[in-house]
Each structure stands twice: as C-alpha cells, then as structure tokens.
N, C-alpha and C positions, 0 to 999 in steps of 0.2 A: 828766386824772387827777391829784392828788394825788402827793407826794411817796410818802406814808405807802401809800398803798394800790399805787401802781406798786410800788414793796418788798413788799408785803403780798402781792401775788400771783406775784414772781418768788420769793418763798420757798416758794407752795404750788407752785409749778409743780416747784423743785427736789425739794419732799417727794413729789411724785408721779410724781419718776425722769425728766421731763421732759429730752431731751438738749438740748434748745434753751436750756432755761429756766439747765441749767446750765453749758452755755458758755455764756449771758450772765451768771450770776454772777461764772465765774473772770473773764471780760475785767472785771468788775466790781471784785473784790478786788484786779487786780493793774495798774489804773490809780495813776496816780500823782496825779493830780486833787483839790485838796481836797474838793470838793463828792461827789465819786466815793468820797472816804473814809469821809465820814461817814453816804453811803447803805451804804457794804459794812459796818461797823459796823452798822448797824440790819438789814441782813440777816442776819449771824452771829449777830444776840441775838435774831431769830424764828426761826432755825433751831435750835438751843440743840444742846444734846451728847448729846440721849439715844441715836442710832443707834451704834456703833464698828463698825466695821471692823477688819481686819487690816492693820495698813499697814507693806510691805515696803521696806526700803529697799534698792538695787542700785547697785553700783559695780565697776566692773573698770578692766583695763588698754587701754590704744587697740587697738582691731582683735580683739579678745578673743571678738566676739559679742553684745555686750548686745543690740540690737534683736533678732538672732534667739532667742535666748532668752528676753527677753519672750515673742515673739510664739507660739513651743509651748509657753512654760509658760501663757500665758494661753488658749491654744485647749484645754487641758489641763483649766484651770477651769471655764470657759464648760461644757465638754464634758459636767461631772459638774455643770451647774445653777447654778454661782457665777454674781456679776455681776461684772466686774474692771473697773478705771479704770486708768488709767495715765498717771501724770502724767513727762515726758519734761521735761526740764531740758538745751537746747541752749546750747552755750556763745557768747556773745556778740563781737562782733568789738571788742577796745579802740579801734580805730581809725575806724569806723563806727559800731557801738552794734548792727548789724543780725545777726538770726539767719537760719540756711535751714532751722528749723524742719522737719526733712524724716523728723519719724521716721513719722506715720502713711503715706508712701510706701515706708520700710524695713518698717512691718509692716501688708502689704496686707491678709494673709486678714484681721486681727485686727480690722480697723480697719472689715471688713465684719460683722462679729458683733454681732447686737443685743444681746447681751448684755455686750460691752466698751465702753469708752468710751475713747479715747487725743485727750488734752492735750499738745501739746508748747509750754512756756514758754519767752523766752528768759531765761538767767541776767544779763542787764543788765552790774553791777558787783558784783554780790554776789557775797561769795567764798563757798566753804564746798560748792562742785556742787550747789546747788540755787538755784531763784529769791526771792527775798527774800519771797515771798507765797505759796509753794508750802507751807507749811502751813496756810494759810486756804483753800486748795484741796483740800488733803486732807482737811478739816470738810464742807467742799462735797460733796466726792463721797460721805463718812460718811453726809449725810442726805440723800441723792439714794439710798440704798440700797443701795451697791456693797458687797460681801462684801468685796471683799479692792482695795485698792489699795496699785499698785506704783507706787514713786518710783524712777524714774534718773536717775542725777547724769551731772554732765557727762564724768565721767572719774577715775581714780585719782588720789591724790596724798595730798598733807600737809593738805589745806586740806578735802577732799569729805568727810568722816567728821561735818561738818553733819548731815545727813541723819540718823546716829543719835539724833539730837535730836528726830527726830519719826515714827522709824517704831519698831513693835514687833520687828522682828529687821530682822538689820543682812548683808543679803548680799555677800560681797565672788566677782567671778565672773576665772576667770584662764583663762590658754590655757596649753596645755604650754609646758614651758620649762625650763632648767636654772636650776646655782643664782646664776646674775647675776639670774633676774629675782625669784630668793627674797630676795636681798640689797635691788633696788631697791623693793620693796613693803615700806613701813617697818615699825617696830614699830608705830606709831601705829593705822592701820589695822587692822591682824591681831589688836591688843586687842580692836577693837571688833567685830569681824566674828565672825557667831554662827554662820554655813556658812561655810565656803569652797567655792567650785564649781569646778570645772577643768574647760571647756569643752574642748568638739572633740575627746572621746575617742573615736574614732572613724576608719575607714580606716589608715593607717598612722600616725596619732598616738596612736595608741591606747594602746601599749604605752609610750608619752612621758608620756601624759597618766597612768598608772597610775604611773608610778614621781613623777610628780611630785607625783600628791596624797599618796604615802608622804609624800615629804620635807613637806609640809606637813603632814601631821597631825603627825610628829614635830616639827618647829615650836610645833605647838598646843600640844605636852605639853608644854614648855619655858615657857612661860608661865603665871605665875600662876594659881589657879582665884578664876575670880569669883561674887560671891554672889548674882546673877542667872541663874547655872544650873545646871544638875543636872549628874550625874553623865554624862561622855561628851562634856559640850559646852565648847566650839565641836569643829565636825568638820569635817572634809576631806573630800570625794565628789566622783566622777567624774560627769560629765552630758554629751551629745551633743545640743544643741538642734538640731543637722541633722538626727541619725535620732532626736530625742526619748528616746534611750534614758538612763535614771537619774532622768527627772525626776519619775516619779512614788514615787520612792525618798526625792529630796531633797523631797518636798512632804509624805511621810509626816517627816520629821525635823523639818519648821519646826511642821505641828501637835503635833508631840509638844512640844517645846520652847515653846512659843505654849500649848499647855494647862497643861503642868507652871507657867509662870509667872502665868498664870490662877489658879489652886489654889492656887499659895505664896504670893498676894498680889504678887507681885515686880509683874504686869502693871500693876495701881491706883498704885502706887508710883511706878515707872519714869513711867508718863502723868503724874503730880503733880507728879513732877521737871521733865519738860518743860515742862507748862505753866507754871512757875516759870522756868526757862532763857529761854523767849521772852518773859515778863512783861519780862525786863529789858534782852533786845534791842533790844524795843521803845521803851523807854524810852532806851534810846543812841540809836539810828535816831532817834525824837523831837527827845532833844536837839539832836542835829547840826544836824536841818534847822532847826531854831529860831535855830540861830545862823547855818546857810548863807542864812534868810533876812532877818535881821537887817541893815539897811542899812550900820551903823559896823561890825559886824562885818568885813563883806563889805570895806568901803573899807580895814579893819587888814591882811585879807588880802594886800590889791591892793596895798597899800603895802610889805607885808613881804615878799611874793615881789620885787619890783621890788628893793630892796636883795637879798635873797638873789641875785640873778640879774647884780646888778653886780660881788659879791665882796664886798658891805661886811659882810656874815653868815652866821653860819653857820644849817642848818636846823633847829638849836634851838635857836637865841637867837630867829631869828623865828620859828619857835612860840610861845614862850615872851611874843613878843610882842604876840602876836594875846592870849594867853589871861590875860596878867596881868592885865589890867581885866576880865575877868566875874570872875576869881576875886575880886579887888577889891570885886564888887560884889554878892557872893555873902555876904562876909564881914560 
C-alpha cells in the first residue's frame, strides 16, 4: 500500500471508533520519527475538527485519588450512554526516560468497558503534566467519537496547569487536609481550576473533608472573578470516588458551567485561544530541534559546555555563546 492510502484508511478506521485503529494513531502522533511526523500531520488534516468533545482536564495532590476517581466518575458516564477516553500522563524517570505506564491496571473495571478507552502516555521531558502530543490525542479521541475526554496530569505543582491549555474545564481534585496543604497548592493553580473536588469524603474523613472544602470555597471568594464564568464559579464540592457519593453533583456543575460557556460564546473563544497558544509552542519546539540538529550548532554546544565545565564561564556567557551567531545570522 501507499503512503497516502495506509493514512487514508487509519483515519477511517479512527472515524469509525475503531480501538485499534486509534491506538495506532496516538503511537502515531507521539513518535518522535520524522517520517512518523509527517504521516500524523496528514492524518490530523483527514480527520479535520468537526467532532468536539468535552475535554476535562484533572489534576491533584500525590495520593489524593486521581485513578480512582477517574475510574467512578467514568463508570458513571459510560453508565448514562457516554463514550469517555482517558488519556493518563505518567511521569517519566529523568534518569532512565522510562515510564510504568500502570494506570489501565489502577482502573480495572474501566479499562473493561466498551464504552471507555484509557491511554496512558509517558510525559518524556515535557514540563507542564501532560505529554508534549497529548493534545493531538485529544483530536484523536474527538473524531474517534468519544463524548467526553479526561486528561490527567502527572500530578500538582507550578508547572501542571498546561493542561488548561487544552481542555474545556480545568479540574483540580484534593484530599482532606488542613491549612498547610491550602497554603502549599499555590495561587497559580486555584486561578485556573473551575471545581475543586475534595476527595475521600467519606468514613471518618468525612467531617475533614467538609470543613475543608469550606475553607476552599472561602479561598474561591477571595479571588478575582473571571470573565469565563458565571455567577458561583469556580466552586468547592465534596466527592467520595470510593463510595462514588457527590459525583453525580459535581457532573451536574461541570454541564452547567460547559453549557453557560457554550451560550456566552466563552467556549469558541477559549478553543481559538488555545489553538493559538499551541501554534506557537509548536514553533519553539520547531525551532529548538532545528538548531539541536544543526551540526555547528551542536559542535558550539560541545565546546561551550566543555569551558563551562572547566570554570572558564559562566552559564550565560556560554549561552550567549552558542547563540550570538544565529542571531548574527538572523540579522
């Protein structure tokens, strides 16, 4: 077969919800391969953007519960006729590059449901708690026809709030806690987060996990109001993804909020925004490699670590010296 037509048919295979067809696209869009580029390029322009989806972005604190909270809120979906994806963002070892990829064994029933589909990527070296192509994954699952796809980040921090970058609300999910851990969940996050969920409300943390989504709503109200949403939001709610209790509460809050920004226009807006955001990522990630794979580049490098590394420099004068000649040659 053909280039053209081997694409031709993994794009029908994904329009027609195919689970094979579209785990070989993502291994497809998240090879690093050139020749692999330029096929997932021709695939992404025959699958085109008319499908959308709902796409959730999830993020919490270590040990908080995200796999199990996927895995009811998506038995949850499934349950009332959705189709859910779930693309999982494991974090990557600096020192090996290797993941343990181990969330579809954290969520067994889920992972048996014909009606779900779970992805677990690893995050490589991309910062930001998502995989550097888990947006071209999330199009993937768009025209494979999943209703609602859920992205989880690798974990809290300063850097995971990527992810609001490509999904329509922005869930941030926490455990009971006092207020050390309201202090260590920065501003940054709690901006952008459109629920907050307090996990584990439930058996004897019950009355922990109540008092602590107070203190976080009160949080909420201290905060600016932003012009992507309505009145009441962002909100603080209690959820038990062990005995599933709240989540069909917090599912009625993300459609209300997912409709209102529908209706205001905010939604068309917000997606315009992103796909501008990534136009230009793309184009840094571009440039980089252009110049990582640039031979004199590469040799400026080799040379200016090597003095850095003797003491003859500091680490921006050799910057500075790798980069004087493209600007040089820029001008």
């Amino acid at each position: 077969m053909t280039r053209h037509t081997d694409i031709a048919a993994l794009a029908a295979g994904v329009k027609d919800g195919q689970r094979r067809a579209l785990a070989r696209a993502i291994t497809l869009v998240e090879s690093g391969r050139a020749d692999h580029r330029a096929q997932a390029l021709e695939l992404l322009g025959q699958l085109g953007t008319e499908r959308q989806a709902l796409r959730i972005g999830l993020s919490g604190t270590p040990g908080v519960g995200k796999s199990t909270f996927i895995e009811s809120f998506g038995l949850m979906l499934t349950g009332v006729g959705l189709r859910v994806a779930v693309l999982a963002v494991d974090p990557s070892s600096a020192r090996s590059g290797g993941s343990i990829l181990g969330d579809k064994t954290r969520m067994e029933h889920l992972s048996r449901d014909p009606n779900a589909f779970i992805r677990p990527s690893p995050s490589q070296t991309q910062l930001g708690g998502v995989a550097r192509r888990t947006r071209e994954a999330v199009t993937l699952c768009e025209a494979a026809g999943f209703d609602i796809v859920l992205i989880e980040t690798v974990g809290v921090g300063q850097s995971e709030t990527m992810v609001a970058q490509m999904a329509d609300l922005f869930l941030l999910l926490l455990a009971p806690a006092g207020g050390d851990e309201l202090q260590g969940v920065k501003r940054g996050i709690m901006e952008m987060a459109d629920l907050i969920l307090v996990n584990k409300a439930d058996g004897e943390l019950k009355p922990q996990a109540t008092r602590t989504c107070a203190d976080y709503a009160g949080a909420l109200r201290l905060l600016r109001k932003r012009p992507q949403d309505p009145d009441g939001f962002p909100k603080a709610l209690t959820v038990s993804a062990l005995e599933t209790n709240g989540l069909s509460e917090a599912w009625e809050q993300m459609q209300e909020l997912s409709n209102w920004r529908r209706e205001s226009g905010v939604w068309d807006r917000t997606r315009l925004d992103q796909a501008s955001y990534w136009f230009g990522e793309d184009i840094r990630q571009g440039l980089l490699q252009i110049l990582q794979d640039d031979p004199a580049t590469r040799a400026r490098i080799a040379q200016a670590e090597a003095a850095l590394r003797e003491g003859a420099t500091s680490p921006a004068a050799a910057a500075e010296s790798v980069l004087a000649p493209i600007k040089l040659a820029l001008q």
